[in-house]
Each structure stands twice: as structure tokens, then as C-alpha cells.
Backbone as a ProteinNet text record, in pm:
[ID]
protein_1_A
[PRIMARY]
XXXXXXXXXXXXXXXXXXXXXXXXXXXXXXXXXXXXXXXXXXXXXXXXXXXXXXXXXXXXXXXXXXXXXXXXXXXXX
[TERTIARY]
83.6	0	88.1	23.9	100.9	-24.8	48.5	-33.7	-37.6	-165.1	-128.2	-165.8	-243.2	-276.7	-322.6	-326.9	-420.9	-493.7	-608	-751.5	-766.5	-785.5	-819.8	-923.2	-994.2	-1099.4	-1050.1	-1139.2	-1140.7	-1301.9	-1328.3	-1433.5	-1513.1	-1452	-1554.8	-1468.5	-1554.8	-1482.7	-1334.2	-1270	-1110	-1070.2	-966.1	-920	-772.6	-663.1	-626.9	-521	-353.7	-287.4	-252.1	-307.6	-256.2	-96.2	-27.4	98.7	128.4	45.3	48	111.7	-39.2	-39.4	131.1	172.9	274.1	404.5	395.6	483.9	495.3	388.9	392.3	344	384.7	298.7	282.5	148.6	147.1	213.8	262.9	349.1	495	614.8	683.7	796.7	736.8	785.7	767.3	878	843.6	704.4	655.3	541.9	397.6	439.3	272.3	185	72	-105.4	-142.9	-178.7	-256.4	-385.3	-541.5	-626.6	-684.4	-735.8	-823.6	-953.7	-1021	-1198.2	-1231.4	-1329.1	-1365.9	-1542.1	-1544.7	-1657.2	-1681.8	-1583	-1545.1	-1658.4	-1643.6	-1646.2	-1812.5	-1888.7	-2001.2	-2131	-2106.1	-2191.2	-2198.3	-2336.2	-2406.7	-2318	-2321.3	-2285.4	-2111	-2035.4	-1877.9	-1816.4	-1739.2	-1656.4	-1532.4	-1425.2	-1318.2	-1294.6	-1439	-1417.3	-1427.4	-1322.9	-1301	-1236.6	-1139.1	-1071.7	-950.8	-883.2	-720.9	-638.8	-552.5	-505.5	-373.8	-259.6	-146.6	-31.3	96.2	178.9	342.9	339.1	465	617.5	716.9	836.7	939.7	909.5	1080.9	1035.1	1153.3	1170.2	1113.4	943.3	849.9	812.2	851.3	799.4	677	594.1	461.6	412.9	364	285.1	148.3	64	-78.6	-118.6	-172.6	-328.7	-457	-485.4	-651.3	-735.7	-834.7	-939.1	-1121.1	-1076.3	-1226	-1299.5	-1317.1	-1400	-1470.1	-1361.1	-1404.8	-1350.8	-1256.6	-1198.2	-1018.1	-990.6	-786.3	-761.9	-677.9	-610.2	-487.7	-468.9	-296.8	-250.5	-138.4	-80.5	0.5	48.5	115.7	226.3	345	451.9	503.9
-117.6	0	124	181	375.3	457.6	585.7	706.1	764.8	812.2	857.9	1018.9	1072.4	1176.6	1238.4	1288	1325.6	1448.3	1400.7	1536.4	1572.5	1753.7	1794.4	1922.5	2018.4	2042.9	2196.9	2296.3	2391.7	2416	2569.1	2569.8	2665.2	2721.9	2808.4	2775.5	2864.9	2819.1	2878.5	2889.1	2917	2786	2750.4	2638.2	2675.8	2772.5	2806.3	2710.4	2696.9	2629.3	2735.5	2702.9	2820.8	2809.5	2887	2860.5	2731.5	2698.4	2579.3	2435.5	2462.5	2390.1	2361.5	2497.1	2465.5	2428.3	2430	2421.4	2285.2	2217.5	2106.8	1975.8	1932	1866.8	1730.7	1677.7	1509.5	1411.7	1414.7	1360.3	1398.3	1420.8	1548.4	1427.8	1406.4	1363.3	1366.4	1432.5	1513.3	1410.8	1508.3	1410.4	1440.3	1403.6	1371.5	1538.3	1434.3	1546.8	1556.2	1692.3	1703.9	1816	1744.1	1792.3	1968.7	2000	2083.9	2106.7	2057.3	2057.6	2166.9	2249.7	2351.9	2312.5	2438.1	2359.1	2246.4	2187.6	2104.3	1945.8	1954.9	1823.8	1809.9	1911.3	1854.7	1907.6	1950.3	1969.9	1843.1	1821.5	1651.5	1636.5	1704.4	1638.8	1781.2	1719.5	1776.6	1687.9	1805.5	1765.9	1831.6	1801.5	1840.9	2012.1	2085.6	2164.9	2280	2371	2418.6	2408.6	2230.8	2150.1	2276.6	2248.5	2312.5	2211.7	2178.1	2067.2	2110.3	2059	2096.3	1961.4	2015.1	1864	1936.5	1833.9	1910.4	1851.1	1986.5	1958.9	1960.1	1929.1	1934.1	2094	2065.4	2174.4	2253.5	2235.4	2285.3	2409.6	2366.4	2447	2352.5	2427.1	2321.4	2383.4	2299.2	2329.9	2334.6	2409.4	2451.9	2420.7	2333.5	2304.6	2322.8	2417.5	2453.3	2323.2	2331.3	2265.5	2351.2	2421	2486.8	2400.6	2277.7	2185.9	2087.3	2086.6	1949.9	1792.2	1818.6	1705.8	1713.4	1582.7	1598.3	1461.5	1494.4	1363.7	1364	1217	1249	1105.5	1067.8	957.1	897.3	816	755.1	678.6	664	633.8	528.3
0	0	0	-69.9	-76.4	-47	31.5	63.2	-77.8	-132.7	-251.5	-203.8	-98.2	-76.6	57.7	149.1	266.9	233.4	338.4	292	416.4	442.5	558.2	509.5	603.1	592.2	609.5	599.3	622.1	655.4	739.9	785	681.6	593.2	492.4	354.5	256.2	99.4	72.3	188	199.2	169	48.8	51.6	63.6	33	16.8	210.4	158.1	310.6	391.1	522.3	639.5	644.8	677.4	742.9	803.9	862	949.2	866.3	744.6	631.7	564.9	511.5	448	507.1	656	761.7	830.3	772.7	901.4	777.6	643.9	549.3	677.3	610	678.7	631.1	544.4	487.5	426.3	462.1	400.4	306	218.3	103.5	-44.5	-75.9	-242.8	-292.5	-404.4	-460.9	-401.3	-274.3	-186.3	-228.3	-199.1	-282.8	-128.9	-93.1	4.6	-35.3	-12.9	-29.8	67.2	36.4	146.8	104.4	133.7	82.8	192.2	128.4	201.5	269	343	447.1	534.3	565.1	708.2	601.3	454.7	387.2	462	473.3	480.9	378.3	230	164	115.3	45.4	53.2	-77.9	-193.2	-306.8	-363	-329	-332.6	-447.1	-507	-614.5	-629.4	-687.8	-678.4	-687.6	-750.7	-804.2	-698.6	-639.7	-518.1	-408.7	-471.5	-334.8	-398.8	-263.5	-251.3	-284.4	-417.7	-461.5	-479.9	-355.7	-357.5	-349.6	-402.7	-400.4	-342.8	-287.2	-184.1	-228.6	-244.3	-314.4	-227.3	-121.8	7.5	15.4	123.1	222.4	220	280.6	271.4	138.6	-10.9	-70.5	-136.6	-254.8	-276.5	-425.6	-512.8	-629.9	-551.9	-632.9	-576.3	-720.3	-790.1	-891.9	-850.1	-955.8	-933.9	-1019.9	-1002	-1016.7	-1032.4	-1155	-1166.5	-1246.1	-1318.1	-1365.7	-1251.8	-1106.3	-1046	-1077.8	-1208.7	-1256.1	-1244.7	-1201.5	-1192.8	-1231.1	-1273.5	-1301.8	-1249.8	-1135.6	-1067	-1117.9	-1167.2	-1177.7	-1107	-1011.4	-956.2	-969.2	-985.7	-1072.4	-965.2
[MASK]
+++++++++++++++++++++++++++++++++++++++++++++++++++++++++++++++++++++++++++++

């Protein structure tokens, strides 16, 4: 098994990583996808489109991909 990603929440349509976020990844190994779904992941029907879709490059720097369709494609190597 591989982590391919972790998802955490935010409490309004801020998806955007706190300090915290870019300071502390859950995983801190180049590659890794970490989600942020906005609204604490409780609207009934959620789609990618609005998640905070970031991939972390060492020493705490990070690519940020948007997602205004709701659709991504990540590949796993």
C-alpha cells in the first residue's frame, strides 16, 4: 500500500494552506497530494471543483493546482 494523498478540511470556501499547512505537510515527502476541501467536507454532493489541490516539493515548498472543472487527473509512478 502507498499514501497517494491526505484530505483535511477547512471551515468556509477558503481552501487556500494556512501557514500551518505549508509548515507542518502530513506527509513530508516530495510528490505527496494534500487535499483541502472547504466547508469542514459537509456539503451533501462535493466535487473536486473548489478543493485546494497541492503537491509538496521538500523543504516545505509546494505546487498549488486549481481545479475549476471538479476534474484531476494524478498519476502515480
Amino acid at each position: 500500500m502507498r499514501v497517494l494523498a491526505d484530505v483535511h478540511t477547512h471551515p468556509s470556501e477558503w481552501t487556500r494552506q494556512s501557514d500551518s499547512d505549508r509548515t507542518h505537510p502530513m506527509i513530508a515527502q516530495s510528490g505527496h497530494i494534500a487535499l483541502i476541501v472547504p466547508y469542514l467536507a459537509q456539503r451533501r454532493f462535493q466535487s473536486l471543483a473548489g478543493v485546494g489541490i497541492y503537491e509538496y516539493c521538500g523543504e516545505h515548498r509546494w505546487n498549488a493546482w486549481g481545479s475549476k472543472s471538479g476534474k484531476v487527473r494524478l498519476t502515480a509512478l
